[in-house]
C-alpha positions as CSV (number, residue, x, y, z in Angstrom):
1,X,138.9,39.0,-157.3
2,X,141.0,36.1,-156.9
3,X,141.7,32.8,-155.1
4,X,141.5,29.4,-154.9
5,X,138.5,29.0,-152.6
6,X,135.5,30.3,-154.1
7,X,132.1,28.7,-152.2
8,X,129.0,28.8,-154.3
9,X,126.3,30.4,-152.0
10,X,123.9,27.3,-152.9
11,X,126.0,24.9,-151.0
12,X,125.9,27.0,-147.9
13,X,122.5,27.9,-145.5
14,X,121.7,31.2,-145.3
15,X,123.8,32.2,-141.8
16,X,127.0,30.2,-143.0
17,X,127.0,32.5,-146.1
18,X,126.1,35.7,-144.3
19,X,129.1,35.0,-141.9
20,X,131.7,34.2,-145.1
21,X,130.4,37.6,-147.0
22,X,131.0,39.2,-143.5
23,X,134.3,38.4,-143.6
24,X,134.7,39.1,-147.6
25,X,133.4,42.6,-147.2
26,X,135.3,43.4,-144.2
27,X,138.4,42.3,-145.4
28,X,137.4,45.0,-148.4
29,X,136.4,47.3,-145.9
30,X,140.0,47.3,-143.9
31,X,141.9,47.6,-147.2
32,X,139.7,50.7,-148.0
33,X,140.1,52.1,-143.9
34,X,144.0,51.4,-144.2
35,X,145.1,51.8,-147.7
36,X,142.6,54.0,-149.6
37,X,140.4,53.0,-152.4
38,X,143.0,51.4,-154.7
39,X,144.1,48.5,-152.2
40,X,140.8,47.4,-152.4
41,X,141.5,45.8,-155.2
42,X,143.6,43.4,-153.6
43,X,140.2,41.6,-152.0
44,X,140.8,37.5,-152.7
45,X,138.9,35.1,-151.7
46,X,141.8,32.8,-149.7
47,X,142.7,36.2,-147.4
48,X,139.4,36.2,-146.0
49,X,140.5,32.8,-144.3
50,X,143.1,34.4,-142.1
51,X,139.7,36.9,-140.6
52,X,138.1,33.6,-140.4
53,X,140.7,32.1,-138.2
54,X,141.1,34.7,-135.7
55,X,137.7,34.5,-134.8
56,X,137.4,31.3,-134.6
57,X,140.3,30.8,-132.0
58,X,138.8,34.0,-130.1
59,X,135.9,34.5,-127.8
60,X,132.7,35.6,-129.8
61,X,131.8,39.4,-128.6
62,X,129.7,42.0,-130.7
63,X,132.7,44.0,-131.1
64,X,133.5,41.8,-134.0
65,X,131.2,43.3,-136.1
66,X,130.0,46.3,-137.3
67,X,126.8,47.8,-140.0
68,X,128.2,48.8,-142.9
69,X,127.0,51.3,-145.1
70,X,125.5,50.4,-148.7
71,X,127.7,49.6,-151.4
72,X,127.3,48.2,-155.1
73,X,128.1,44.8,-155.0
74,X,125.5,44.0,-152.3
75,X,122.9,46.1,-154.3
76,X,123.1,49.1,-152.5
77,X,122.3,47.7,-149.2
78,X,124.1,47.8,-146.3
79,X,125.4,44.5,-144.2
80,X,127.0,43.1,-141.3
81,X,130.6,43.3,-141.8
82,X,133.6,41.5,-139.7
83,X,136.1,44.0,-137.8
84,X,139.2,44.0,-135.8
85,X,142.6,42.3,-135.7
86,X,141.6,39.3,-138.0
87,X,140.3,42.0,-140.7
88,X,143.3,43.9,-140.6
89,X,145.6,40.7,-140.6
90,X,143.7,39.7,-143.6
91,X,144.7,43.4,-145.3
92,X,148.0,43.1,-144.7
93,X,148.5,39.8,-146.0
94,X,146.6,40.5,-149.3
95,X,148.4,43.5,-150.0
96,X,151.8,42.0,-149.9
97,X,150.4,38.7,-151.8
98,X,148.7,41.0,-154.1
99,X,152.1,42.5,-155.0
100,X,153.7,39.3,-155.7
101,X,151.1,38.8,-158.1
102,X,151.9,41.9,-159.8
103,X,155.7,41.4,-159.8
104,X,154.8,37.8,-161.6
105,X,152.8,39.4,-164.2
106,X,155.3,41.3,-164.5
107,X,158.2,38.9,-164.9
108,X,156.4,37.1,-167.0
109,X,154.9,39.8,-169.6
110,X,151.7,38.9,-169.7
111,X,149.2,40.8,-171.6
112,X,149.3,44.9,-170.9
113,X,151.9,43.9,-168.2
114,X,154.4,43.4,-171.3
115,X,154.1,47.0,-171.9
116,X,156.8,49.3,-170.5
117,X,155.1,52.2,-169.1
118,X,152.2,49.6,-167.3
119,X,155.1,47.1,-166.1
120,X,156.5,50.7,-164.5
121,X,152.9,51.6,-162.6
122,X,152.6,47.7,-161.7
123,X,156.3,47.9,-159.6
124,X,155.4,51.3,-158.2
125,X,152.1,50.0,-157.0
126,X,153.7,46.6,-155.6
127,X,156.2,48.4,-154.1
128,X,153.5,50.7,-152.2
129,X,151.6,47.4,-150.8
130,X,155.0,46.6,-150.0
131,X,155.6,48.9,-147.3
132,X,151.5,49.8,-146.3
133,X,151.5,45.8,-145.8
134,X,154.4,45.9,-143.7
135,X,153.1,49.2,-141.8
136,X,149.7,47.2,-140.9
137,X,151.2,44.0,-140.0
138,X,153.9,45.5,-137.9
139,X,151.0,47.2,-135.9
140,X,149.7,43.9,-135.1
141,X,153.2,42.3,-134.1
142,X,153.3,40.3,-137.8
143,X,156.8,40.9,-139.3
144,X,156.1,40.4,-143.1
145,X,159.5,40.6,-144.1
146,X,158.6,36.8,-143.6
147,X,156.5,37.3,-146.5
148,X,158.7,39.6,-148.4
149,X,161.8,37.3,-148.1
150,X,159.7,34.0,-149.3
151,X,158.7,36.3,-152.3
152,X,161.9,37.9,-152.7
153,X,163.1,33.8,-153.3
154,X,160.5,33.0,-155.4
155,X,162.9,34.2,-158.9
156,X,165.8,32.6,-157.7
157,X,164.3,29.1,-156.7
158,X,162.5,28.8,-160.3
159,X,165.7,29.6,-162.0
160,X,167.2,26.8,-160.3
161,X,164.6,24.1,-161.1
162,X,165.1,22.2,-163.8
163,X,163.7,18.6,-165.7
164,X,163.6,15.9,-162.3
165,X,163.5,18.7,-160.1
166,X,161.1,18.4,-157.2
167,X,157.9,20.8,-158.0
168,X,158.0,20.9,-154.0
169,X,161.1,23.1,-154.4
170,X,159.4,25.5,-156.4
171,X,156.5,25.9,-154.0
172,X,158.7,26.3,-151.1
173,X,158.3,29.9,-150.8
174,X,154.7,30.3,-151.1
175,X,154.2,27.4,-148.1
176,X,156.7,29.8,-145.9
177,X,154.2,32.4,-146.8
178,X,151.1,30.9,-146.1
179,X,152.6,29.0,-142.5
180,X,153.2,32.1,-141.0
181,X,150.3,33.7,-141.8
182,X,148.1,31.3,-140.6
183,X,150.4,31.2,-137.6
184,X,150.6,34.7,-136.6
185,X,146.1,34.4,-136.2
186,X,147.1,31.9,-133.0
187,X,148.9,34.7,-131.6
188,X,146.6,37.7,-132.3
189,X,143.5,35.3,-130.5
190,X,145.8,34.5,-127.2
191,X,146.2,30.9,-128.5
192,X,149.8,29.7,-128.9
193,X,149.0,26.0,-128.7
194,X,147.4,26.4,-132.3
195,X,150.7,28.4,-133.5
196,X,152.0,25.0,-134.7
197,X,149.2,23.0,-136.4
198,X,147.9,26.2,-137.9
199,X,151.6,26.8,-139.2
200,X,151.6,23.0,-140.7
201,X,147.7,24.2,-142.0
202,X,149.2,27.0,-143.7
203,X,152.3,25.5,-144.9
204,X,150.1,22.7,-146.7
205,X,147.6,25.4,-147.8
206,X,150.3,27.3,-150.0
207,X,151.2,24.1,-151.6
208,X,148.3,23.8,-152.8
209,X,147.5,27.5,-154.0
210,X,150.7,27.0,-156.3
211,X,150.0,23.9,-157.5
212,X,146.3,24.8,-158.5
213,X,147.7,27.8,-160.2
214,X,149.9,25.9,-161.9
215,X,147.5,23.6,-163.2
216,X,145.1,26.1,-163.8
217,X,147.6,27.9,-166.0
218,X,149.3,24.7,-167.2
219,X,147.2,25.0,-171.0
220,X,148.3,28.9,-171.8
221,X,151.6,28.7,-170.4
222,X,152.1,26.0,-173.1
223,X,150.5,27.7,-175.6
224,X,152.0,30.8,-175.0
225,X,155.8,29.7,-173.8
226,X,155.5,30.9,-170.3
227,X,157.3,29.1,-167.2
228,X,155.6,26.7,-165.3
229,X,156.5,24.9,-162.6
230,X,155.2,21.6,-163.8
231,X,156.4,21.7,-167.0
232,X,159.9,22.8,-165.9
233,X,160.4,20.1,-163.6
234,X,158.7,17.1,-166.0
235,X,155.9,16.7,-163.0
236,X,152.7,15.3,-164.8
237,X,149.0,16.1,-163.8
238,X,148.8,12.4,-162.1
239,X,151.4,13.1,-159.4
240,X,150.3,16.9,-158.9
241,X,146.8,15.6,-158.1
242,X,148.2,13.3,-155.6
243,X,150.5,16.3,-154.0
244,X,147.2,18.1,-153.8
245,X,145.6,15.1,-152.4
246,X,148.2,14.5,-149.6
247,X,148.1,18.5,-149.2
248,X,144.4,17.9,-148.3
249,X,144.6,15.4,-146.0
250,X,147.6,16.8,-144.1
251,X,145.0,20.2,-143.9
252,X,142.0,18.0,-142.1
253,X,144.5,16.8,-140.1
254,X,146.0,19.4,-138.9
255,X,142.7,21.6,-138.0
256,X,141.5,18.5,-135.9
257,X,144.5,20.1,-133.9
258,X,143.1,23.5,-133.2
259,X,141.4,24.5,-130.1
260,X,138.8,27.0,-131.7
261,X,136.4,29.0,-129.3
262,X,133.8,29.9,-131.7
263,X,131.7,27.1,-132.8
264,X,130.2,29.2,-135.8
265,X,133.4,30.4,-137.1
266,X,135.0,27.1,-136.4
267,X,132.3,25.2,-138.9
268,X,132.9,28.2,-141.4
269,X,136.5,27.5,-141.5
270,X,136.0,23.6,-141.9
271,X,133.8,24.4,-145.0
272,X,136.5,26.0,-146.4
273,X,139.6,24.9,-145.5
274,X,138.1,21.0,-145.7
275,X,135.0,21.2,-148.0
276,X,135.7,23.8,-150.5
277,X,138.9,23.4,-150.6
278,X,138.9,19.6,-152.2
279,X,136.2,21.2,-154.4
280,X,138.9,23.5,-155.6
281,X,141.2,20.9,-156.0
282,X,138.4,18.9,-158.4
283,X,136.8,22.4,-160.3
284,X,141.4,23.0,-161.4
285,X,141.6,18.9,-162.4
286,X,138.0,18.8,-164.0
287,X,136.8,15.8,-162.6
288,X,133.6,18.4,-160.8
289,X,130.4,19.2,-162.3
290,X,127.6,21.8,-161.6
291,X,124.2,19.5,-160.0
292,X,122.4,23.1,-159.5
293,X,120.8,23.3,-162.4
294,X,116.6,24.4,-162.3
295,X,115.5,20.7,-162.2
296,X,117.1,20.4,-159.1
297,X,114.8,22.8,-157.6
298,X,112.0,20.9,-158.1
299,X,110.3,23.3,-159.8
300,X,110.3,26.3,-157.5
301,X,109.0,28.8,-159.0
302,X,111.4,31.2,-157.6
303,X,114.8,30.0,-158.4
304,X,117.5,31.1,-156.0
305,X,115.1,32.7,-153.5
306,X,116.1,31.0,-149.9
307,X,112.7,32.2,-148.0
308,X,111.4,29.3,-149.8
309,X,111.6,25.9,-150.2
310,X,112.4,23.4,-146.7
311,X,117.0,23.6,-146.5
312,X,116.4,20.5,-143.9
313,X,114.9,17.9,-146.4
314,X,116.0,14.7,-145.3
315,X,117.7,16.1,-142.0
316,X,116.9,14.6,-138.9
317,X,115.6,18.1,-137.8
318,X,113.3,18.2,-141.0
319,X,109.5,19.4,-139.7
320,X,107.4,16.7,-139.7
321,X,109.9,14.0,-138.5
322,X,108.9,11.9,-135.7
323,X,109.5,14.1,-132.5
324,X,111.8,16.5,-134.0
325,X,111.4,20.3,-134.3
326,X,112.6,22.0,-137.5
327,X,115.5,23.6,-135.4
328,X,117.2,22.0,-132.9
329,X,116.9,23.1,-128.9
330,X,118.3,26.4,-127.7
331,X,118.4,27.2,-131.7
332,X,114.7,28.4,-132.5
333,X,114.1,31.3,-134.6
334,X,114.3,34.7,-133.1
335,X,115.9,32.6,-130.5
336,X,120.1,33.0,-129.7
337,X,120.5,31.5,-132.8
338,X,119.7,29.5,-136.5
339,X,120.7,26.1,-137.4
340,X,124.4,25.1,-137.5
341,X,124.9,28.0,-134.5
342,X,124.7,30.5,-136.9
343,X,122.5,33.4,-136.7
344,X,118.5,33.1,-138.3
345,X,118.7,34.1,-141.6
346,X,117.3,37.9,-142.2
347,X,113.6,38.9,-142.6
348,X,113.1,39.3,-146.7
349,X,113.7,42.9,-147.8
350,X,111.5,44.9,-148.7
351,X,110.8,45.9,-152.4
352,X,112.3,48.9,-154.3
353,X,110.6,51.5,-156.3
354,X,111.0,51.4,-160.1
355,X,113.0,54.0,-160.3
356,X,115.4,53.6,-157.1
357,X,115.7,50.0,-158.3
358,X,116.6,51.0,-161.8
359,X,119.3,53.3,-160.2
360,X,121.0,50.4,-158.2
361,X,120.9,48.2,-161.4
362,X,122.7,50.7,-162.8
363,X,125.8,51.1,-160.3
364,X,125.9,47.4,-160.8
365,X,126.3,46.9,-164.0
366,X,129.2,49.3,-163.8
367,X,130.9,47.5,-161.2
368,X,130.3,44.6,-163.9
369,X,128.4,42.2,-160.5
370,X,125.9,41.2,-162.5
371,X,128.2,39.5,-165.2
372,X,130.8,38.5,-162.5
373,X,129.2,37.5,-159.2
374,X,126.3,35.9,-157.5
375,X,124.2,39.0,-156.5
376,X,120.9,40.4,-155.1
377,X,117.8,41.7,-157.6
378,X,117.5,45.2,-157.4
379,X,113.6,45.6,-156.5
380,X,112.9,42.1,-154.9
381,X,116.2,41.0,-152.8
382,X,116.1,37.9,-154.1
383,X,119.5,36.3,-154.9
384,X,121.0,35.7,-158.4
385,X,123.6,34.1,-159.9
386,X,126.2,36.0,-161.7
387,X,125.6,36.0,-165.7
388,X,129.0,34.2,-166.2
389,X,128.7,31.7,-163.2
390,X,130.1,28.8,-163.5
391,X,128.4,27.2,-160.6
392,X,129.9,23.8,-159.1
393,X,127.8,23.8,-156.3
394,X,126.4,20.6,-155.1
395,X,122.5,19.7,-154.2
396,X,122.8,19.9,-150.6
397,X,119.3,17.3,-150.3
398,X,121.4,14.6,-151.7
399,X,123.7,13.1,-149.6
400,X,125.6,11.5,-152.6
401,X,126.6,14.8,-153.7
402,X,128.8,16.0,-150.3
403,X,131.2,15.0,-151.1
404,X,133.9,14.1,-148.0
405,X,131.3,15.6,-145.9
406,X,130.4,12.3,-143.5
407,X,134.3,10.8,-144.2
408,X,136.0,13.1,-142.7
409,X,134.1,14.2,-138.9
410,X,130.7,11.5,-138.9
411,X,128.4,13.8,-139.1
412,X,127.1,16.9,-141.4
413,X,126.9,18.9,-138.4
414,X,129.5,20.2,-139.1
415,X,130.0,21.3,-142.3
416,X,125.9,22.6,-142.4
417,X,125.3,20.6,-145.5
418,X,121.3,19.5,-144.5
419,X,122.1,16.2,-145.6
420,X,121.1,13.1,-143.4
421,X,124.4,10.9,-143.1
């Protein structure tokens, strides 16, 4: 998968992580119901943001989610998955950002792209997301020609940059993108007043996806040749960082703009379009590092298992503070909901036989999620961290650690970091 915005499941509590892998798995899901099995390839991490937004600007009703069945990269088990407009939104966007990405690779030659008869499957394949893209959105009243045109530009606008250009130039196309996108999820909830500070959300967002995948790629495009938009237009890595910065800031500002409905959702798309987002920003410029680490857990003796340990240490809802319960009111257990609004996390799951376990391990290691994500053991449930994680999560019982958390709404209510600002 790709994307910019990749959260680390230890910086999140239990419901706030449930909700985003909701989302993930059902923006898989409606590539797979839409598209077939293929397009599910074209699952990213930043498309899930436009499911996130819908429900956040819309009323939350159970019809929003179903059970879906098991599958192998939740270890065989099944889950709570998002579904609707949002979800389908979210296909059709990947799919048609998915073939861009092809069509680049293409360009450019890189690796088995540079091969004739692959570059030939890769355009046929674009060109399919193409039009089942365009067949999805224009079901749900999004025209992404919008999409197609800003991609269609993208050639011609890099050919004319140039040495002093403005890198802002070459992004252009990508922040047309992106603004009507995030646009269009106003409409589908009922909620035109958000139409234009989600469109200046968007608009900032893309700017920032190209410039972190410029930077990102800054080191092998030099080494190999290949165009970049920083190098072509002389822009150096101090004045990209403060592009990004600005991009940031002009983000937080704009969602204070947003009338969302759904307080869950609503704090779910703070954490990432606020939180993760400048975490993104620091893991492309490497000025991040990892503080989870097993001395940070204080020597639990099971690592990475959330049933135990206390998430509210040093919150003013930690058990055991003068006069405060471990949840706040109207949020008890078993009650209408878990801390931050989100539901309780899930009873621990039971344990697998031997043999059934050994079977699930093995689907998983041929989907390659234990090398390449954060998953759940076979037999015990207990979450792991991918083999080649590189986690940059913070430890959410230090405050020094959250980064903008406090700075940017006065309290970690909102983000659900635990910490007590």
């Amino acid at each position: 998968m790709f994307g910019i915005i990749r959260p680390c499941r230890h910086r999140m509590s239990e419901g706030m992580a449930a909700s985003w892998l909701a989302h993930l798995c059902g923006l898989c899901l409606a590539l797979r119901d839409g598209h077939g099995q293929f397009a599910r390839v074209a699952t990213n991490y930043d498309g899930l943001i436009i499911s996130v937004l819908v429900e956040a600007q819309s009323a939350p009703t159970p019809a929003q989610r179903r059970t879906a069945g098991p599958c192998p990269l939740r270890g065989m088990r099944t889950a709570t998955v998002a579904k609707g407009e949002g979800a389908r939104l979210a296909a059709a966007v990947s799919l048609v950002l998915a073939s861009a990405k092809v069509r680049d690779h293409v360009d450019d030659g890189d690796g088995p792209f540079a091969r004739r008869p692959v570059a030939r499957a890769a355009q046929k394949v674009a060109r399919r997301w193409d039009r089942a893209g365009a067949r999805t959105g224009g079901d749900l009243g999004f025209d992404t020609t919008l999409l197609l045109d800003a991609v269609g530009r993208q050639a011609e606008v890099e050919a004319a940059a140039g040495l002093g250009s403005c890198v802002l130039a070459v992004t252009e196309p990508t922040e047309t993108a992106t603004a009507a996108a995030f646009a269009h999820t106003a409409v589908l909830a009922g909620r035109p007043g958000n139409t234009a500070p989600l469109q200046e959300a968007g608009r900032l967002f893309g700017r920032l996806a190209h410039l972190l995948d410029a930077v990102e790629d800054l080191a092998e495009d030099t080494r190999t040749g290949a165009w970049n938009p920083l190098t072509a237009t002389g822009t150096d890595l101090a004045e990209a960082r403060r592009l990004c910065d600005d991009a940031r800031h002009g983000i937080r500002l704009a969602l204070r703009d947003v009338d969302f409905a759904h307080t869950a959702s609503a704090r779910l798309a703070h954490t990432l379009l606020v939180h993760e987002l400048g975490r993104s920003v620091d893991r492309a410029f490497g000025t991040d590092g990892c503080a989870h680490h097993p001395a940070a857990r204080n020597g639990d003796p099971y690592p990475g298992n959330p049933y135990t340990g206390n998430p509210y240490t040093g919150s003013p809802y930690a058990p055991g503070a003068p006069g405060q319960q471990p949840y706040p009111p109207g949020q008890q257990p078993g009650g209408p909901g878990g801390p931050g609004g989100f539901p309780p996390p899930p009873e621990p799951p039971r344990r697998r036989g031997l043999i059934a376990g050994c079977l699930v391990y093995a689907g998983m290691f041929c989907t390659c999620q234990v090398c390449c994500t954060d998953h759940k053991d076979a037999w015990t449930g207990r979450p792991r961290d991918a083999w080649c994680d590189d986690c940059d999560c913070c430890d959410s019982t230090d405050c020094s650690n959250c980064g903008d958390c406090c700075e940017c709404c006065g309290n970690c209510d909102c983000c659900d970091c635990g910490c007590d600002c």
